[in-house]
GUBA-766373 format. One line per field, with one value per residue: residue number from 1; x, y, z of N, C-alpha, C, O in turn. Coordinates in steps of 0.2 Angstrom, whole numbers. Example, Ala and Ser with C-alpha at 12.3 -4.5 7.8 and 13.67 -1.06 7.14 Angstrom:
2
num: [1 2]
n_x: [66 64]
n_y: [-28 -11]
n_z: [39 35]
ca_x: [62 68]
ca_y: [-22 -5]
ca_z: [39 36]
c_x: [66 64]
c_y: [-16 0]
c_z: [39 39]
o_x: [71 67]
o_y: [-17 6]
o_z: [42 40]
//
This chain:
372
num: [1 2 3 4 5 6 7 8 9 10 11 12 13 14 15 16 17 18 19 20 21 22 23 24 25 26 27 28 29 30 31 32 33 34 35 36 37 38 39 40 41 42 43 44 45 46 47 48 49 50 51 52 53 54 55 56 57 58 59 60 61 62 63 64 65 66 67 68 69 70 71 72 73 74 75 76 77 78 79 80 81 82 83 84 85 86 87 88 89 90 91 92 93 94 95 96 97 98 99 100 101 102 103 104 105 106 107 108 109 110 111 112 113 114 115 116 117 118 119 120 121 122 123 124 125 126 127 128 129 130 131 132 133 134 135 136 137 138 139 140 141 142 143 144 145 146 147 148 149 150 151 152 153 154 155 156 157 158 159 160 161 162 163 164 165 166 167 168 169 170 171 172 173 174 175 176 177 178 179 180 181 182 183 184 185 186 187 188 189 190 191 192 193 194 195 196 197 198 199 200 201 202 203 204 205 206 207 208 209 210 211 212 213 214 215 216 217 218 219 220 221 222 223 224 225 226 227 228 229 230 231 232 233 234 235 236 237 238 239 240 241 242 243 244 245 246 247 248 249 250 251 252 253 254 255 256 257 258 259 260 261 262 263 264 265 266 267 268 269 270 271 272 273 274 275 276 277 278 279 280 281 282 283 284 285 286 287 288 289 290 291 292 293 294 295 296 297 298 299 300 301 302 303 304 305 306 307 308 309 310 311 312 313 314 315 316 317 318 319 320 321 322 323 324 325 326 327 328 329 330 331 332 333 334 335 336 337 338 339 340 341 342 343 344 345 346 347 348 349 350 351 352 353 354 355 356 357 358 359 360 361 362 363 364 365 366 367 368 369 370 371 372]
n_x: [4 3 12 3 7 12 13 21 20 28 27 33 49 63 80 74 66 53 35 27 35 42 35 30 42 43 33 33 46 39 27 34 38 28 22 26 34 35 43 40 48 51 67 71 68 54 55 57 45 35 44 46 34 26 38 34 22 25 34 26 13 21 24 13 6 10 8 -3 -11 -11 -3 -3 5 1 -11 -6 -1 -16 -18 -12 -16 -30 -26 -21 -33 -41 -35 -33 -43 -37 -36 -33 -27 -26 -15 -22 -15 -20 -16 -13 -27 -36 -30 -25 -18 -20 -9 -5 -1 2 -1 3 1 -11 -17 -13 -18 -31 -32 -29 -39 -51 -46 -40 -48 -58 -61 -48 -47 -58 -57 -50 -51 -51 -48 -34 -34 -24 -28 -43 -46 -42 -51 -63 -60 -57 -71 -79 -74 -78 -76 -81 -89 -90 -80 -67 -54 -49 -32 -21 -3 13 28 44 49 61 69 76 79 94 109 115 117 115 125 129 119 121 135 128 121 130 130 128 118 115 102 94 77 73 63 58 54 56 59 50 51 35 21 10 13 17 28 35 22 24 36 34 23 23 36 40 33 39 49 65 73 68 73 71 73 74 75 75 72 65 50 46 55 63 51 51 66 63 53 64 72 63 58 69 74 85 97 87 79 85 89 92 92 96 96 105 101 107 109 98 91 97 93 80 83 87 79 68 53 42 38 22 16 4 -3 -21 -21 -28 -32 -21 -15 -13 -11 -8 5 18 28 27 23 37 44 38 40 53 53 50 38 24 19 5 -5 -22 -29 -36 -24 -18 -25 -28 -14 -13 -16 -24 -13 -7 2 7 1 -16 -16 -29 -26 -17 -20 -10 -11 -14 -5 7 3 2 14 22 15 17 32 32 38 47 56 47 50 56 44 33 40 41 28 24 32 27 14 14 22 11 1 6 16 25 25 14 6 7 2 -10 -14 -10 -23 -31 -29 -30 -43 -49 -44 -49 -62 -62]
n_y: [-6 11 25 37 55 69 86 95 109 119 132 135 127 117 124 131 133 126 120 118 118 108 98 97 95 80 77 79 68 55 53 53 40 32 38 49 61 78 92 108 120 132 135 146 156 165 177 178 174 182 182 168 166 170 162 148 147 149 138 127 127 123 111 105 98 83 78 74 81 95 97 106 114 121 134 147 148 147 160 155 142 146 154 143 135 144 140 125 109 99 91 102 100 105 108 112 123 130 145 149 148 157 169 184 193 199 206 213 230 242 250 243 229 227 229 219 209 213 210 195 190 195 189 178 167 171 168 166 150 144 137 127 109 100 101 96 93 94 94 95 108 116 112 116 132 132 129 138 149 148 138 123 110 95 96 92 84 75 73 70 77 70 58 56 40 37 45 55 49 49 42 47 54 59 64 71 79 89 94 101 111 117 115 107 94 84 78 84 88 90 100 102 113 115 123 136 151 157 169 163 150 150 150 161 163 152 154 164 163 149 142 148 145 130 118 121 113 109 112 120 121 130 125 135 150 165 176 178 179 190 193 180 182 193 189 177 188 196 187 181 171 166 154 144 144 139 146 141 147 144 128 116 102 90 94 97 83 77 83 79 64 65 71 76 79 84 99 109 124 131 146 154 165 178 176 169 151 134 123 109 103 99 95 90 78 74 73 63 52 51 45 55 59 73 86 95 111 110 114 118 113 105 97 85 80 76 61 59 49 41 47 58 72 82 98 111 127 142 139 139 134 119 115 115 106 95 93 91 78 70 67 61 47 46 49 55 50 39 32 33 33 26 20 32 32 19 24 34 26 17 28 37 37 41 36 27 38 44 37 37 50 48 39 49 59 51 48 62 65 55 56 69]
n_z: [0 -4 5 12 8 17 19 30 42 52 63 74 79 84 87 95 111 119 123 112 101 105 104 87 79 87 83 69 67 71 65 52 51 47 36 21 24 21 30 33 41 54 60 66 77 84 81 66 60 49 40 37 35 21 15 18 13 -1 -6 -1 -12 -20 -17 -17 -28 -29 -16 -3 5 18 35 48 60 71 73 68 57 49 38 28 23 20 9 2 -1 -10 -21 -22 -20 -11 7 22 39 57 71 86 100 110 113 99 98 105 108 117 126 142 145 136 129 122 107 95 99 102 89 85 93 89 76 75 81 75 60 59 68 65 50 45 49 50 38 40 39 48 65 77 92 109 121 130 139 127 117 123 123 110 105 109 103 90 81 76 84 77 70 77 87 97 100 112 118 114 119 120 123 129 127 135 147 155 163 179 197 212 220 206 205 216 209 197 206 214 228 243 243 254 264 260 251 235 225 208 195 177 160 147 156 160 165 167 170 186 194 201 209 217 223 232 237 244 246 258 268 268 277 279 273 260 245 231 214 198 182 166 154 151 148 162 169 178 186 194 200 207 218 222 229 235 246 253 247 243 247 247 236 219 202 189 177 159 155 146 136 142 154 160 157 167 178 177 180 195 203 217 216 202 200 197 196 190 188 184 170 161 144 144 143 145 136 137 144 142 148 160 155 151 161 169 161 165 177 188 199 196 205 202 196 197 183 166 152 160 167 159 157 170 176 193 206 196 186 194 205 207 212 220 210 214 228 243 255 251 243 250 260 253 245 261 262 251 253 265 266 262 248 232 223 224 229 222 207 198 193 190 176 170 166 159 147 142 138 132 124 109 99 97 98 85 79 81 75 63 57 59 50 36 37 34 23 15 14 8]
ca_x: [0 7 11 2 13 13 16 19 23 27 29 40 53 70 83 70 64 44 31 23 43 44 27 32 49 42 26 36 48 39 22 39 42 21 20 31 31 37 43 44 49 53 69 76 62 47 56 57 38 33 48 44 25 28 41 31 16 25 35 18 10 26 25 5 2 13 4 -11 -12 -6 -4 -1 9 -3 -16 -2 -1 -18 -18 -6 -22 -36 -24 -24 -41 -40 -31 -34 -47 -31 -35 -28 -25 -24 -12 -20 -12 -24 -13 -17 -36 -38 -23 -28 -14 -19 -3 -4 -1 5 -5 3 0 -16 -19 -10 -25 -38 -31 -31 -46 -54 -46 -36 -52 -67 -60 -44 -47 -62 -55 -46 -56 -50 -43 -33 -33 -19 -31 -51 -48 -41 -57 -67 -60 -60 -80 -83 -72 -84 -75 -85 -86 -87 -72 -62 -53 -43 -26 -14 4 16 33 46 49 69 76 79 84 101 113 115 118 114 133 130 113 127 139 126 118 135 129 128 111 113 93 88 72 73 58 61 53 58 52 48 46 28 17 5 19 16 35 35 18 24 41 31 16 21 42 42 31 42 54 72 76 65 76 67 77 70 77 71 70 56 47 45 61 63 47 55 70 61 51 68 74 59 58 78 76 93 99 85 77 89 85 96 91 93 102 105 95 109 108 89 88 100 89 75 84 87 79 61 47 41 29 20 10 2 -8 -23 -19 -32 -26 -14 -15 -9 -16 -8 8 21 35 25 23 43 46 34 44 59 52 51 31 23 12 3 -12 -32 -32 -35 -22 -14 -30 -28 -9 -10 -20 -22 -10 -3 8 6 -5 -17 -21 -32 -23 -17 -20 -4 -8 -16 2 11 1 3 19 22 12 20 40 31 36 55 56 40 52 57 37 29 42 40 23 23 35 23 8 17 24 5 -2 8 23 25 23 6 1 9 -2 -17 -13 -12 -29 -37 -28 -32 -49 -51 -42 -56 -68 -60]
ca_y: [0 16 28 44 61 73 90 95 115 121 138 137 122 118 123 137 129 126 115 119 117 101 94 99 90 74 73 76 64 49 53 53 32 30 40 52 69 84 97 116 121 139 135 152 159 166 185 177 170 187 180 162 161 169 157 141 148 146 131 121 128 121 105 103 94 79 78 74 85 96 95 113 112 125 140 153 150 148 162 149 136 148 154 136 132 147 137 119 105 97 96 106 100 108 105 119 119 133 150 149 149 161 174 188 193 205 211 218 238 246 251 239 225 229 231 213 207 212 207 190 189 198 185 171 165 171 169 160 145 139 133 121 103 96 101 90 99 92 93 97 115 117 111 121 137 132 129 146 155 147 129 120 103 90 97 92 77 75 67 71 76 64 58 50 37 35 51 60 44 45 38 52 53 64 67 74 86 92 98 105 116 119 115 99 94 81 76 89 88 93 99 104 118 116 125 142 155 161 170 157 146 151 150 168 164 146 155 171 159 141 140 151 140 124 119 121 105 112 117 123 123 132 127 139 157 167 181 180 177 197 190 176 186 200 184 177 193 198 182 180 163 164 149 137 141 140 150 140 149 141 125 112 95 85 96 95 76 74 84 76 58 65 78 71 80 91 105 113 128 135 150 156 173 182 177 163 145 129 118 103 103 92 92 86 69 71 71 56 46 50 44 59 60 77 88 102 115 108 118 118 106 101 92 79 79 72 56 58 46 40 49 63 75 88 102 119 132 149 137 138 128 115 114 115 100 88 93 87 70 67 67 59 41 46 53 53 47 32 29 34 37 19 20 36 30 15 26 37 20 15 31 42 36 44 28 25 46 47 33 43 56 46 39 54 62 46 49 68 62 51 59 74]
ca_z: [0 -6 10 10 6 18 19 38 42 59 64 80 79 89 93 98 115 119 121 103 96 105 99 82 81 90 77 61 67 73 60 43 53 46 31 18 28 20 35 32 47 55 66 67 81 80 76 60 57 45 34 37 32 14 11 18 9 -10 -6 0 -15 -27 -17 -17 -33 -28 -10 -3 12 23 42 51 66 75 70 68 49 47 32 23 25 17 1 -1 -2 -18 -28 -23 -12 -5 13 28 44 60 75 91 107 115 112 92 97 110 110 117 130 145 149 132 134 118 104 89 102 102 84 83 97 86 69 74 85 69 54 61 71 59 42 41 54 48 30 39 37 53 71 82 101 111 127 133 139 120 114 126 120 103 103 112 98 84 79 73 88 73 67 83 89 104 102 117 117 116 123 117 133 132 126 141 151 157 172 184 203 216 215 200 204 219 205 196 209 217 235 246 246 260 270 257 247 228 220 200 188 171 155 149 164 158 172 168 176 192 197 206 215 222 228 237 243 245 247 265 274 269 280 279 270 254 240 225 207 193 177 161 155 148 150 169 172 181 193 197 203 213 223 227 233 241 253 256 247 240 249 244 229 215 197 185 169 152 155 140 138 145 161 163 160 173 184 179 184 199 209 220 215 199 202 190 200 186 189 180 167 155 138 141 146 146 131 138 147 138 151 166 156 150 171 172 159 167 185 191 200 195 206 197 198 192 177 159 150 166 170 151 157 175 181 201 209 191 185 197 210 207 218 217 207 220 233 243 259 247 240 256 263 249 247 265 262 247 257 272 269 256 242 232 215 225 230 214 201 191 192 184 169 167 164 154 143 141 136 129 117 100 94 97 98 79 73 79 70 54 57 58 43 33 37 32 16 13 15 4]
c_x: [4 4 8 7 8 14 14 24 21 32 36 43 61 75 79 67 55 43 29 29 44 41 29 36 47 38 30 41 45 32 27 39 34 21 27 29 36 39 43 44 54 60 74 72 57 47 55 53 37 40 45 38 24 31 39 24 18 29 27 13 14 26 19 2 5 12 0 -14 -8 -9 -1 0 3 -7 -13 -2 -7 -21 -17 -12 -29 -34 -23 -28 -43 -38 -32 -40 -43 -34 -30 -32 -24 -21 -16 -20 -15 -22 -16 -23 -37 -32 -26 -23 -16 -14 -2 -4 -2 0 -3 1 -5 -20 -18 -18 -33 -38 -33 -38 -50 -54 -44 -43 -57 -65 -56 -44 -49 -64 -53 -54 -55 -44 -41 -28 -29 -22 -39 -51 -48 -48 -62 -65 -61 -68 -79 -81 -75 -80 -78 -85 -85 -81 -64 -60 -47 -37 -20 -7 7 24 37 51 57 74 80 82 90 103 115 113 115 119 132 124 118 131 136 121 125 132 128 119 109 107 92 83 71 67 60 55 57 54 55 47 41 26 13 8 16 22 38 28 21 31 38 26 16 29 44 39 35 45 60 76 74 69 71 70 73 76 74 73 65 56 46 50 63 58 51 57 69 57 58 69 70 57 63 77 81 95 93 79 83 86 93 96 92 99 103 103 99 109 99 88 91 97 84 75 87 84 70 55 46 34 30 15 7 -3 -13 -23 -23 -29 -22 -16 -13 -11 -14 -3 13 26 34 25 32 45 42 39 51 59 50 41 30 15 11 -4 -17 -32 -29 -30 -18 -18 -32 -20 -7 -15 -19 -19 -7 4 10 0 -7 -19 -25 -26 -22 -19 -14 -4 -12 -10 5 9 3 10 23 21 15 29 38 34 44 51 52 43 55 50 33 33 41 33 22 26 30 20 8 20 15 3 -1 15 22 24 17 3 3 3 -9 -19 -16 -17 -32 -34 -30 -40 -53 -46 -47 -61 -68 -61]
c_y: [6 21 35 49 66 78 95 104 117 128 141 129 122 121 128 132 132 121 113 113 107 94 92 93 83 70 72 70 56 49 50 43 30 32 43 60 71 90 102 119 129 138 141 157 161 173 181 177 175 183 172 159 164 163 148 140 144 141 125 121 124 112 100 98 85 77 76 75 87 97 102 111 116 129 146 156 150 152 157 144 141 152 149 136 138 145 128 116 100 100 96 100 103 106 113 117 125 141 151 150 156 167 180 189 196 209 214 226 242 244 245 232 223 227 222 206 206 210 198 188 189 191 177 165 164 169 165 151 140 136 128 114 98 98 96 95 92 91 96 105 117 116 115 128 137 132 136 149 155 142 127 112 98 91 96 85 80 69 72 71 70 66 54 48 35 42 56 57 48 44 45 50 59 68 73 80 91 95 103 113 119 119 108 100 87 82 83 87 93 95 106 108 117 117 131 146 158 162 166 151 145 150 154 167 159 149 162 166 151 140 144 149 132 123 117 116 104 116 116 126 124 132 130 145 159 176 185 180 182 194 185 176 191 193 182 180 196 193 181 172 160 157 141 138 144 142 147 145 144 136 120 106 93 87 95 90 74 77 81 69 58 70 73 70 84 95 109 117 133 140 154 166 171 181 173 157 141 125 110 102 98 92 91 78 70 71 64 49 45 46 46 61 66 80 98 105 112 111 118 114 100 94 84 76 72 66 54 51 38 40 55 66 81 92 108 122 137 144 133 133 122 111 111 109 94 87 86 81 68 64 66 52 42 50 49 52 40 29 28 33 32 19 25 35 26 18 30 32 18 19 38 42 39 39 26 32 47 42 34 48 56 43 44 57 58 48 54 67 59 53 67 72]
c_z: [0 1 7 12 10 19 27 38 47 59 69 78 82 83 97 104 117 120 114 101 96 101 93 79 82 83 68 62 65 65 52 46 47 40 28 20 23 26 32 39 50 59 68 74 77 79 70 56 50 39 31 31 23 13 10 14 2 -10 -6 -5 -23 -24 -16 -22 -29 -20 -10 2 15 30 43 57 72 70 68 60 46 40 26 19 19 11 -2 -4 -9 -23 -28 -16 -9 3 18 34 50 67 83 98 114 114 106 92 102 112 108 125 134 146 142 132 127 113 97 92 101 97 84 85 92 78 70 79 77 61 55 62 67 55 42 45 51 42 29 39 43 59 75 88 104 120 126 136 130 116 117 123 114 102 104 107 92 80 80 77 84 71 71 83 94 104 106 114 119 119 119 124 136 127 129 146 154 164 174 192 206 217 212 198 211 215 201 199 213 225 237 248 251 265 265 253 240 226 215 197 182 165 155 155 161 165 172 172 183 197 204 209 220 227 234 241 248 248 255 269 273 272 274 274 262 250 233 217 203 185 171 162 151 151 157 173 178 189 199 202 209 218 227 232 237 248 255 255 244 239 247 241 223 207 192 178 165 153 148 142 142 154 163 163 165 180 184 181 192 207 212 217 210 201 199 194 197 188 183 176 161 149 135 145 144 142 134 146 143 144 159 162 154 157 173 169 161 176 186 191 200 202 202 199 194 189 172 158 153 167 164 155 162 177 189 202 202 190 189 201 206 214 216 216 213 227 238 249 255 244 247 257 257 247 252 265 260 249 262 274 264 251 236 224 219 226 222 207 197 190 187 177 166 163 159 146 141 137 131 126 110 96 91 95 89 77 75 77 62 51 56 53 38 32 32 24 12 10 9 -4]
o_x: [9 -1 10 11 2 19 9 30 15 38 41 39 64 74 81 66 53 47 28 29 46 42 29 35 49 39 31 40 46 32 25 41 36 19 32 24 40 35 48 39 59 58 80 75 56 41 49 53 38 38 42 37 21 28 40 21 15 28 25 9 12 27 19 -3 0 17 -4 -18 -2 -15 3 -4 2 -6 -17 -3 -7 -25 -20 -12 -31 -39 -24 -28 -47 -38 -31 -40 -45 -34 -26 -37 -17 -25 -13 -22 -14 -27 -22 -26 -39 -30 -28 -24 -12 -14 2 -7 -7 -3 -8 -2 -6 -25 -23 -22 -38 -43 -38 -41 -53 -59 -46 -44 -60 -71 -58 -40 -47 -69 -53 -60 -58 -38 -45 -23 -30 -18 -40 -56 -53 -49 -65 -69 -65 -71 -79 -85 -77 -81 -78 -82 -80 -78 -59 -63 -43 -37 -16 -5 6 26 35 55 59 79 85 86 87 100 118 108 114 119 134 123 119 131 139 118 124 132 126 116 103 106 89 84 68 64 62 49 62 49 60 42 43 27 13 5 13 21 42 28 22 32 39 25 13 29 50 42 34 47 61 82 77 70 69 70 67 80 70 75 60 59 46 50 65 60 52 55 72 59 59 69 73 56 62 79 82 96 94 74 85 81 98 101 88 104 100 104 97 108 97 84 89 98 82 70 90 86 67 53 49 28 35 9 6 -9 -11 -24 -22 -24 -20 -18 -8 -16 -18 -5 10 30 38 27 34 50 44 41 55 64 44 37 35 9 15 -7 -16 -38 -23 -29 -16 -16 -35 -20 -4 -21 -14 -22 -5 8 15 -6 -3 -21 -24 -22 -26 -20 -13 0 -14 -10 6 12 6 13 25 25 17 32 42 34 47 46 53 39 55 51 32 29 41 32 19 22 28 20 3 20 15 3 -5 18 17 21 15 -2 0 0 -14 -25 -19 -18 -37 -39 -31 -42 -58 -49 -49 -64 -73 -59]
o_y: [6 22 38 48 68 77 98 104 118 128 145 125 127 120 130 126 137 117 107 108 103 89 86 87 80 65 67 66 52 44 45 40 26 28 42 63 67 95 101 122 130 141 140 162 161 176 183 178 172 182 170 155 160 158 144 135 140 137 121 116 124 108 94 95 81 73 76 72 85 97 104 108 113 128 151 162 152 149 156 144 137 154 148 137 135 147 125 118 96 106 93 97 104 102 118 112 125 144 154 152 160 168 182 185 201 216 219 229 245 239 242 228 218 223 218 202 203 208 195 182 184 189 172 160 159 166 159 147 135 132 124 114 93 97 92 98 86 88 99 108 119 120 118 130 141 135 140 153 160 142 126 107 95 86 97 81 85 63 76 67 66 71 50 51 33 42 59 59 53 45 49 46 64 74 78 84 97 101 108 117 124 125 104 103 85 86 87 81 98 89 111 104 120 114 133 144 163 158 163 147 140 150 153 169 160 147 163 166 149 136 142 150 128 129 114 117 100 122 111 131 121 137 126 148 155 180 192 181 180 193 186 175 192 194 183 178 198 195 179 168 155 154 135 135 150 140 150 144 140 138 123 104 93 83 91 88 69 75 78 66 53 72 69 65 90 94 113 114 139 138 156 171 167 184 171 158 142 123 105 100 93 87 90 72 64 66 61 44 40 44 44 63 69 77 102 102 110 113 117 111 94 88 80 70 67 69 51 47 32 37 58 63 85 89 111 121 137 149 127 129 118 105 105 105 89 81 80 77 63 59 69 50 36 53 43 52 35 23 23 31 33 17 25 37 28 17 29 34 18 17 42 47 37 39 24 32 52 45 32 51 59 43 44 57 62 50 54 70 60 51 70 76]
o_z: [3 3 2 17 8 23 29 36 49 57 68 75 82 77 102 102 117 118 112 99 92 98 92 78 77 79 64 57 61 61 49 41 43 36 31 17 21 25 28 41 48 65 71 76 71 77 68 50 45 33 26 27 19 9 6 13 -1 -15 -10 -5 -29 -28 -15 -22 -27 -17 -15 4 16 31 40 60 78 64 66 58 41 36 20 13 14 7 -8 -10 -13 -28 -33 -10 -5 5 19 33 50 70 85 101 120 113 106 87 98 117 102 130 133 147 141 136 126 113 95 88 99 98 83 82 92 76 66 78 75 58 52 59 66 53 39 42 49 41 24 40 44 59 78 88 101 124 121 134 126 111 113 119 112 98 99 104 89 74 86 74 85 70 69 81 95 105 104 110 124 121 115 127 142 125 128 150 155 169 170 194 203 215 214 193 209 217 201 195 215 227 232 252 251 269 268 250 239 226 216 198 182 164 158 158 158 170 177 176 185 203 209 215 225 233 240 247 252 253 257 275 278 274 269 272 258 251 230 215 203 183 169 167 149 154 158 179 183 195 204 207 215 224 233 238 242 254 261 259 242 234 245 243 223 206 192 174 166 153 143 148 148 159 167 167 169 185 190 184 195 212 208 216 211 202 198 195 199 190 178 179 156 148 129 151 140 144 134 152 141 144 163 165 155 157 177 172 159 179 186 186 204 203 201 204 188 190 171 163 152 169 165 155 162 179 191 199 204 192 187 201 203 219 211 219 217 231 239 249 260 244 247 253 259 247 250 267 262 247 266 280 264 250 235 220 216 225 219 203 191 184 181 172 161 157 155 141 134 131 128 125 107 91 85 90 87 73 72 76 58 45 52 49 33 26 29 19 6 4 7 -9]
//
């Protein structure tokens, strides 16, 4: 049987780091094992995009006869999708991960920001979205905000992010999480942040609300930069948590898998922001498949990510003694990666391998092919 031809164009893509990026990356990977992908892929940032989406416009249009669909990484390029549909019924595809549907930032201030806000509220959403022939949401809030914006629910399907379950692996020590925090963390208690710093993170509330009733024994690494990064900084300094919470910045993977095979606990304290949200979470399951049990806030994409007492805990969002207690319980009996951490890998091996998540993808594209 002749594999179907692909043509897969994602807006963000590594070495740019993200969830989207990661997404992207993983899907054209493991999807080109099942079929014949094409990528065109942005991987210079998302300064570049205005250059980017011409160029991926008239290639996908030079590479469309010899095709027989494309797959879009997200809602970004959207335009790309309804110049299509002007010159051919090849159908689109769409990848949204919650931002592409609903981007609409409060903290926006400035007048072209603005103008930006209402551009795509105004074409992306009304006009150029709805051309596409099939959205594939990455979580359940994603699909909640897409209906309310005027997506179309038969047009939806839910295929979760995936993982790929031995890439982050590796052999590391405690030793070796000691060398890279440069202190002795002898009877202490790691718990890990890593990622983008976004406000929706919640990084700067859990060190202002949740890291000054911990005791003593509580160190708190954050590895990531970002936007929030400033917040971050002024919480440190506003609590005098110098000493045990650490603000690594931008490390490189082989540093972050080795914290992630090493440190107790990941916590994810997302807080809710006007604007921005969580479409899934992908790097609480890449902490699950590393061991490493996740507690996170009850909200939007978190709530598809974590399976209570799985791969991880939820608790109320902004709920700091909520945090504190579970915390505690969780390090009541050792360290909650020696209680949990195989069970989390498991759940994560079952439910979320690229392996399995790429060949629902090519179902559901098979299908709208079909059908086309």
């Amino acid at each position: 049987m002749q594999k179907l031809k692909i043509i897969f164009i994602s807006h963000a893509y590594p070495p740019t780091v993200g969830g989207v990026e990661s997404h992207n990356f993983e899907l054209s990977k493991w999807l080109g094992q099942l079929a014949e992908v094409t990528t065109i892929a942005n991987t210079r940032g998302r300064w570049f995009l205005p250059i980017f989406a011409p160029y991926a416009l008239i290639k996908m249009l030079w590479l469309l006869p010899k095709n027989d669909v494309v797959l879009f990484g997200s809602g970004i390029l959207a335009i790309n999708s309804w110049i299509l549909k002007l010159f051919s019924k090849k159908p689109t595809l769409c990848v949204i991960h919650g931002l592409d549907i609903n981007y609409n930032s409060a903290s926006l201030g400035v007048w072209y920001e603005k103008l930006l806000v209402f551009l795509y509220q105004t074409f992306w959403t009304k006009i150029f979205m709805p051309k596409f022939d099939k959205f594939i949401a990455v979580g359940n809030e994603t699909i909640r905000v897409a209906i309310a914006t005027g997506v179309e629910k038969e047009k939806i399907v839910l295929i979760p992010n995936g993982v790929d379950t031995e890439k982050n692996l590796t052999k590391a020590t405690r030793a070796d999480l000691e060398k890279i925090l440069g202190i002795s963390i002898a009877n202490k208690k790691i718990l890990l942040t890593s990622g983008r710093l976004a406000k929706r993170k919640g990084v700067a509330w859990f060190i202002r609300n949740v890291m000054p009733a911990l005791p003593a024994e509580y160190i708190y690494v954050i590895a990531g930069d970002g936007k929030d990064k400033e917040n971050v900084t002024s919480a440190i300094a506003e609590k005098n948590l110098s000493t045990s919470v650490l603000a690594l910045g931008y490390v490189s993977d082989d540093v972050r898998n080795q914290l992630w095979v090493t440190c107790d606990l990941f916590v994810q304290p997302n807080i809710k922001i006007a604007g921005d949200m969580e479409g899934f979470g992908i790097s609480v399951i890449e902490a699950g498949a590393c061991r490493l049990p996740v507690l996170a806030s009850n909200l939007e994409g978190l709530k598809d990510a974590i399976t209570e007492g799985e791969n991880g805990f939820l608790v109320p969002p902004e709920n700091a003694e909520a945090f504190i207690q579970k915390i505690e319980a969780l390090f009541l009996n050792g360290s909650p990666r020696e209680i949990f951490g195989q069970r989390a890998r498991d759940f994560v091996l079952k439910n979320y391998q690229w392996k399995n998540i790429a060949k629902q993808y090519l179902t559901e594209i098979e299908k709208t092919v079909e059908r086309k």
